[in-house]
N, C-alpha and C positions, 0 to 999 in steps of 0.2 A: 177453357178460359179460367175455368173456378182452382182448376190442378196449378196452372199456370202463377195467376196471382199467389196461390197459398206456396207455392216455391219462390215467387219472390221476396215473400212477407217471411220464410223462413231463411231465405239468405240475408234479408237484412236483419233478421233477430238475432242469425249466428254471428256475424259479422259486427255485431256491435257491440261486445267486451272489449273489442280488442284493442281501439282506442285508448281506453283506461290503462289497459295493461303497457301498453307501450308507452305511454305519458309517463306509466311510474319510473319505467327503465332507464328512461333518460332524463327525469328531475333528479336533483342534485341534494340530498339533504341535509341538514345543519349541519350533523355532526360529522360530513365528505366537507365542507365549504370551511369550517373551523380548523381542521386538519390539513387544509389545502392554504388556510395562510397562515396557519403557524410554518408551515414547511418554507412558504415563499419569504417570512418574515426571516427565518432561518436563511435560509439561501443570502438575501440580504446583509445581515450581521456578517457571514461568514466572507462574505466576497469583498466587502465593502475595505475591510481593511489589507486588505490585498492590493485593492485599486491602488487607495491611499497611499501604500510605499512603491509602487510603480511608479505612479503621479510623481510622487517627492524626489524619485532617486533620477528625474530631468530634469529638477529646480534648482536653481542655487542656493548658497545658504540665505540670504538676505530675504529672500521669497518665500523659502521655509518659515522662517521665524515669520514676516510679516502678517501671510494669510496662510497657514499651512492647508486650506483647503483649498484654495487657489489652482489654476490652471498654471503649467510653467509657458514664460514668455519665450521659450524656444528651448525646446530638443539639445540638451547637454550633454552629448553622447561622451563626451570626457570622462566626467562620474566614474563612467564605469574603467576606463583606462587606468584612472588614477587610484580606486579601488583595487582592480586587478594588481596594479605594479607596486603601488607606494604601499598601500596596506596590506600587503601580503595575501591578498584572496586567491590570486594565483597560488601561490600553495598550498594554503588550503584546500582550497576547491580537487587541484591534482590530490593530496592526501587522501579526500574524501572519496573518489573516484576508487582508487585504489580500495580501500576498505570496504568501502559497500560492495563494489565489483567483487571482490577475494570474498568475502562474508556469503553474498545472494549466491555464488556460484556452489559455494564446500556446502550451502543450507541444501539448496535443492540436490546435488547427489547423496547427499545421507541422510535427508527427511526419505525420499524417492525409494531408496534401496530398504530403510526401515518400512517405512509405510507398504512395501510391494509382500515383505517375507510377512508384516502382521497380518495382513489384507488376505493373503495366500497360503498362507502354511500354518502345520497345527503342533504345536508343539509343549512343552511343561512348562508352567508358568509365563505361556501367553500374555494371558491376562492384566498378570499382575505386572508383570514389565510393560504391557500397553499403558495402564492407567498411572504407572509409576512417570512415564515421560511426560503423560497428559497432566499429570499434576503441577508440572512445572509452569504453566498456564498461569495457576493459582497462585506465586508464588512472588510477592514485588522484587523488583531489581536492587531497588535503594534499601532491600535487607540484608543484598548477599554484597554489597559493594568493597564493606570491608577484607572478611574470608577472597572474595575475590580479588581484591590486590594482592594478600599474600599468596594466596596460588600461584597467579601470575608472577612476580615476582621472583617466589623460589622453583618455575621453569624457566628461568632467564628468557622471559620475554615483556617483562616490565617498560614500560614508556619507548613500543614500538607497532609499527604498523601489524607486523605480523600475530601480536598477541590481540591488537584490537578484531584482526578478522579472523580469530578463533574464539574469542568471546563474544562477539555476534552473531557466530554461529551456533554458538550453545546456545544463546537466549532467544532467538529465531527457534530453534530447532522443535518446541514442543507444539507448538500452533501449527507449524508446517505439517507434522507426522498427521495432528490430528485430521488436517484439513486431506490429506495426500490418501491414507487409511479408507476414506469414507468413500474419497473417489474410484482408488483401485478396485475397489470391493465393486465397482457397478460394471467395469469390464468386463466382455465375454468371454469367459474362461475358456470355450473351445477354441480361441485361437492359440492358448497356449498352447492345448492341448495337440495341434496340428502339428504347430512347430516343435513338439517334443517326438512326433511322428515320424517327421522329418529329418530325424537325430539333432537338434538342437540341444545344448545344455541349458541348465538353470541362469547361467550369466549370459549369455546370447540371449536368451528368449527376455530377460527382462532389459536389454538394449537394444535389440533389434527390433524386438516384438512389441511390446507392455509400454516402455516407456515412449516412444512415440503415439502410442495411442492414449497415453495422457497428458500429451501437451498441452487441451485446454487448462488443465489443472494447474499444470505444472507453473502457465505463462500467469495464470491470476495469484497463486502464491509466490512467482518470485515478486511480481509486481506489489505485493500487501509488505513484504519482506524489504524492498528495494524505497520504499515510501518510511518504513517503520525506521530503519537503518540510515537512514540517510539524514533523517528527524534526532537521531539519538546525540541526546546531552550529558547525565549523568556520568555512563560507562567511560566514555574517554576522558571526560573529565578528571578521574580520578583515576585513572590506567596511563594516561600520559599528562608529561608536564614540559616537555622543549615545545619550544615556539616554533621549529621548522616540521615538529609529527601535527601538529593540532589540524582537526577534521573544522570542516564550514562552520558547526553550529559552537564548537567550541571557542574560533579562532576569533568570531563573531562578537561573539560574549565578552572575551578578554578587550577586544578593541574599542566595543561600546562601553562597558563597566571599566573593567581597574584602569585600561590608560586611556578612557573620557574619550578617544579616539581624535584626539586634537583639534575639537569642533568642527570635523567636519561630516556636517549634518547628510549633506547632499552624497555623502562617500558612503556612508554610514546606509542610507537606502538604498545606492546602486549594488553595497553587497549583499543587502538581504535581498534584492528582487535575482542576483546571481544565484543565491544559495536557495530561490525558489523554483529559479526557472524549470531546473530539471526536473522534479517532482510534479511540475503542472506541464510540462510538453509530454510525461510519461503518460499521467493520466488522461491528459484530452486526444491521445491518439490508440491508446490501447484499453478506453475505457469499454468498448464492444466487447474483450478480449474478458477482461474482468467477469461480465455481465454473462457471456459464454460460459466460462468455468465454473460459476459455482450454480449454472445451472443445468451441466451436461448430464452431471449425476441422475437429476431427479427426471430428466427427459429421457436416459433410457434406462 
């Protein structure tokens, strides 16, 4: 009886830290709960003016001006017709299609094939050619815009689609290598080494082989690339100037600023909620894909 109770009296003595310990695991402390609504405060700001020209780009213009926070009294799916047809978003938007598409496509086979030889082979002045690309990271756009016109320019591809989606390419191209570099490197190299067993060459093995087995990579940098691209102002702005080449954001620009876009307010938001949609259907469907990739590396 005496063994008995002194086993009970020491299960309940072991057994009672444990309480505390688990209370702490799961209280919440200031500095998790100030960081949780700065974030939600965040989230807020950022979304909020998104709603906003959704909201607006159903309203008319009379509604606009009256209460622009207003609810619209019915679903103007016009807006967008009229934006499409009458303001040129239609081509724009197709230009922009074009560009980005040419641009994300030439990034990822030459980040891909760069980043597989760094990642893989040893060779003189590695090195300094890796760090020479990854500097370009560092490097603003709006200092090379002038030199880059003339380049552009005297390769006769001045105010054309074609030179836009080679200068996106170069400016894409040094985040890519870095990003593409860090991930080949976590490959298992005996696969190469099978299919070199196999009689594979060095271009087989890195399409057949390599590059399929870095799709997570491959699909989170085109999509960082496809987002980045797709946002850019500057570059075309000053690489092109006819009204039938201008990309979304620049076509935008012109319609709302220099020709005031003939007050029409309501047109004016069904094109920017156009010139958003695809960058938020890309994200909210392949945001898992994203979230995969940049963490395949460190998981194996």
């Amino acid at each position: 009886m005496a063994i008995a109770t002194h086993e009970r009296v020491s299960g309940r003595t072991a057994a009672a830290p444990r309480g505390p310990r688990s209370g702490r695991r799961g209280s919440v402390g200031p500095t998790v709960a100030v960081a949780q609504a700065f974030l939600v405060l965040w989230a807020v700001v950022s979304i909020l003016p998104l709603v906003w020209a959704v909201v607006s780009a159903f309203k008319s213009d009379p509604e606009i001006v009256a209460d622009a926070w207003s609810l619209p009294g019915a679903l103007r799916w016009e807006n967008f017709a009229r934006a499409w047809e009458t303001a040129s978003i239609g081509t724009y938007f197709g230009n922009t299609v074009v560009v980005v598409g040419g641009g994300v496509a030439l990034t990822l086979l030459l980040s891909s094939m760069g980043a597989y030889i760094f990642a893989r082979f040893e060779f003189r002045l590695k090195n300094a050619l890796y760090y020479f690309f990854i500097a370009g990271m560092t490097f603003p756009v709006f200092m090379a815009l002038v030199p880059l016109f003339f380049v552009v320019q005297n390769l006769g591809l001045g105010n054309s689609l074609a030179g836009l989606i080679l200068v996106y390419t170069a400016y894409s191209l040094p985040f890519s290598m870095f990003f593409l570099v860090a991930f080949f490197r976590t490959l298992p190299e005996e696969v190469a080494e099978a299919a070199k067993l196999d009689g594979c060459g060095e271009a087989r093995i890195f399409f057949r082989v390599m590059l399929p087995l870095a799709r997570p990579g491959l699909i989170s940098v085109g999509i960082f690339n496809f987002i980045g691209q797709w946002n850019q102002y500057l570059i075309p702005l000053v690489l092109v100037s006819d009204d039938d080449k201008f990309v979304l954001s620049q076509g935008l620009a012109n319609l709302a600023v220099e020709q005031g876009y003939a007050g029409d307010r309501s047109g004016l938001f069904a094109g920017l909620t156009i010139a958003m949609a695809p960058i938020l259907i890309v994200y909210a469907l392949l945001q898992g894909r994203i979230q995969a990739g940049m963490t395949a590396g460190a998981l194996k």
